[in-house]
C-alpha positions in Angstrom: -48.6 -63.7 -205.3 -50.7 -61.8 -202.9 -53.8 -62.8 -204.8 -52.8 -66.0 -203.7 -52.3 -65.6 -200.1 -55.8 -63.7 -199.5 -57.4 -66.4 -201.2 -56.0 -68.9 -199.1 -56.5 -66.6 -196.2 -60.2 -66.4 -197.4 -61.0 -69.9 -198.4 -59.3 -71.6 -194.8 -60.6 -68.6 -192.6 -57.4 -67.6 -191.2 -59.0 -64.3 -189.7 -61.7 -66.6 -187.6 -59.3 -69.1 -186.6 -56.5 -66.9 -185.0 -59.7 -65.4 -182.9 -61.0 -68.9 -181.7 -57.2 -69.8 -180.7 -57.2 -66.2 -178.9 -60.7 -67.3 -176.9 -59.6 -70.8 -176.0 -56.0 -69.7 -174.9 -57.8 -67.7 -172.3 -61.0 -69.6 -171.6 -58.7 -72.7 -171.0 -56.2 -69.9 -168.7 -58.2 -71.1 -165.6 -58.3 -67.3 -164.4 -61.5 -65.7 -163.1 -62.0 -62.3 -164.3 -65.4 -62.2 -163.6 -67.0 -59.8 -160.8 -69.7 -61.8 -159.0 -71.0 -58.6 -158.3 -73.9 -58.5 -155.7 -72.2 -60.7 -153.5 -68.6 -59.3 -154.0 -68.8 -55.6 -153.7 -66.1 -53.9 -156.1 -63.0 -52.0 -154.4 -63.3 -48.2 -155.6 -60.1 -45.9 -155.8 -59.4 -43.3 -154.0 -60.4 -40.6 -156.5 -63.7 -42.1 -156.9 -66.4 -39.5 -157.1 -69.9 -41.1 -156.1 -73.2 -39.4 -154.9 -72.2 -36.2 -153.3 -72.8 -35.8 -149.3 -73.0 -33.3 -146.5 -70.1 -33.3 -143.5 -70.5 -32.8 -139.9 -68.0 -31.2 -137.3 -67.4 -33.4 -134.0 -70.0 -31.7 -132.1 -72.8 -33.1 -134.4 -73.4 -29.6 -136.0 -73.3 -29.5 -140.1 -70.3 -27.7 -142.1 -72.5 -26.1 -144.4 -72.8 -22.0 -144.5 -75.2 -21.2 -147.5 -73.3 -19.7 -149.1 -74.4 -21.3 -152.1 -71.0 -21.5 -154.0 -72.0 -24.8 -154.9 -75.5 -23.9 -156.7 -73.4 -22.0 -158.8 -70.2 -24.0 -159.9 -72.8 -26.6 -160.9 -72.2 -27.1 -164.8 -75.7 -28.9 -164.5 -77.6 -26.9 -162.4 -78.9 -29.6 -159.8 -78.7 -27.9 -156.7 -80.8 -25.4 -155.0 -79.4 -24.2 -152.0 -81.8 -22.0 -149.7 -80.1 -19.8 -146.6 -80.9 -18.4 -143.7 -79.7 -16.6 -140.7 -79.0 -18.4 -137.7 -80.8 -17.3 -134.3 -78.0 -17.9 -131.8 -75.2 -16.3 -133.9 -76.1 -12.6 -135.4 -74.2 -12.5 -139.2 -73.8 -16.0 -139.0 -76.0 -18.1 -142.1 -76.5 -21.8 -142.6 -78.3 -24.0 -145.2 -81.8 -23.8 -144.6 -82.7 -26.0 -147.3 -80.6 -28.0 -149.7 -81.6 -29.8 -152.5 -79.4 -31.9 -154.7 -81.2 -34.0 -157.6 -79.0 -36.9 -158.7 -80.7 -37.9 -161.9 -79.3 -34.4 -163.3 -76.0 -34.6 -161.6 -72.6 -34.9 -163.9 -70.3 -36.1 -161.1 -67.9 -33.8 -161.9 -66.9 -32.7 -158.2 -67.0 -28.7 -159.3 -69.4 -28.4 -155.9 -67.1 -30.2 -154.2 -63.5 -27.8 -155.3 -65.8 -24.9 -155.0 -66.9 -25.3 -151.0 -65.1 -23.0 -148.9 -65.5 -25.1 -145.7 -65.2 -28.2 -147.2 -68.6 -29.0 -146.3 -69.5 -31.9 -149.5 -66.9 -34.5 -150.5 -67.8 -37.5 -153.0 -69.0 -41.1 -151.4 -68.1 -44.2 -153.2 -72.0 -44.6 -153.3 -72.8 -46.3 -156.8 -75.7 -48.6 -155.9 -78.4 -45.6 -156.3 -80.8 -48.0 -158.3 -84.8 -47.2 -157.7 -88.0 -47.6 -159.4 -89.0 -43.9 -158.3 -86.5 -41.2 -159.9 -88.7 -39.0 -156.9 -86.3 -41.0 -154.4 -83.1 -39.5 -156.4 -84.2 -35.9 -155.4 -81.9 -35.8 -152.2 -82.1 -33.4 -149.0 -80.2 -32.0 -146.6 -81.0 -34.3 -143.9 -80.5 -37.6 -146.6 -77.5 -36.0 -147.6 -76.3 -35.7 -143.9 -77.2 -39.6 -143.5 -74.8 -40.7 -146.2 -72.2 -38.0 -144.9 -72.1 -39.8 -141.6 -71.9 -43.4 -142.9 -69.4 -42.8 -145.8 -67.2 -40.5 -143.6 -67.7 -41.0 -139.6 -64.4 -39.4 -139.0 -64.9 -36.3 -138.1 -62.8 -33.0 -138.5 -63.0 -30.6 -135.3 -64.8 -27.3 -135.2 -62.3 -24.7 -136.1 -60.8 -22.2 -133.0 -61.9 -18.8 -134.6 -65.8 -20.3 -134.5 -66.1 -21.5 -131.4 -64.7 -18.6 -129.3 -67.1 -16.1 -132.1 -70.1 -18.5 -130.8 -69.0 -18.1 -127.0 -68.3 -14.1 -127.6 -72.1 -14.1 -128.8 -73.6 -16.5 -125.9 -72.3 -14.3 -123.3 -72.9 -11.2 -125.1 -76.7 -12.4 -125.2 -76.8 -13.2 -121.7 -75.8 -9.6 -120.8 -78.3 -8.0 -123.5 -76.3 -6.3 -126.3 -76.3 -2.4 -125.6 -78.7 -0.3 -126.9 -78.8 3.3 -128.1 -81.6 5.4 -126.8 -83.7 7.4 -129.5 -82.9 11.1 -129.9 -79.2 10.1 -128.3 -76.5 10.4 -130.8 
């Protein structure tokens, strides 16, 4: 008996049919599914986790420290993170130079959890298409860019900072106190 049915199956293409009844139920359905993409722009979620970006404080000046945390949580090893000291604050450091190349880049968001000052988040940024992989290679100042179009909220400068960087301006105005040679 189920010789029989498999041959009938066979011979009348049951298999084939039940798929053309499947694509015309839905082609006749009247229901767009289809994205026109360039000119309708897809809605991300909120978890989304795009080309990675520097933050700014309100005043204008960047979150980032050095400290170069992110360099190494990077599974793929696509940023190079280059500190210095800053001038105006003694034992204070900031990102000198800060490379990210995004044709190496996972997208995991390890940089991102591993930043103590929250200085990166993730941009819904997906239309990175170029005929020069040279222009993937992003810096800090390109990275700052997309930081202030994907986030122009700002958080404010924390408390502790700002009266540390007003202890050292007038402490620089009065000349720190030095020791004499032979004085101990």
């Amino acid at each position: 008996m189920k010789n029989g049915m498999n041959l009938i199956k066979t011979v009348f293409f049951s298999e084939i049919l039940k798929g053309l009844y499947l694509t015309f139920k839905h082609l006749l359905a009247q229901r767009v599914i289809t994205e026109q993409y360039p000119r309708e722009k897809r809605v991300l979620p909120d978890g989304y986790r795009g080309v990675i970006v520097h933050l700014r404080y309100d005043d204008n000046t960047e979150k980032c420290v050095g400290c170069a945390l992110c360099e190494a949580a990077c599974p793929s090893h696509c940023i190079t993170v280059e500190s210095a000291e800053r001038e105006d604050i003694p034992q204070k450091r900031y990102a000198k130079r800060y490379i990210l190349d995004v044709t190496k880049c996972v997208f995991c968001g390890f940089c991102v959890q591993a930043c103590p000052v929250d200085a990166l988040a993730s941009s819904k940024e997906y239309e990175m298409a170029t005929t020069d992989k040279r222009d993937l290679i992003m810096d800090k100042e390109a990275m700052l860019k997309l930081g202030d179009q994907y986030f122009p909220v700002r958080a404010k400068r924390p408390k502790h900072s700002q009266d540390r960087y007003d202890f050292f301006k007038t402490m620089k105005q009065t000349e720190f106190p030095t020791v004499k040679k032979g004085a101990a």
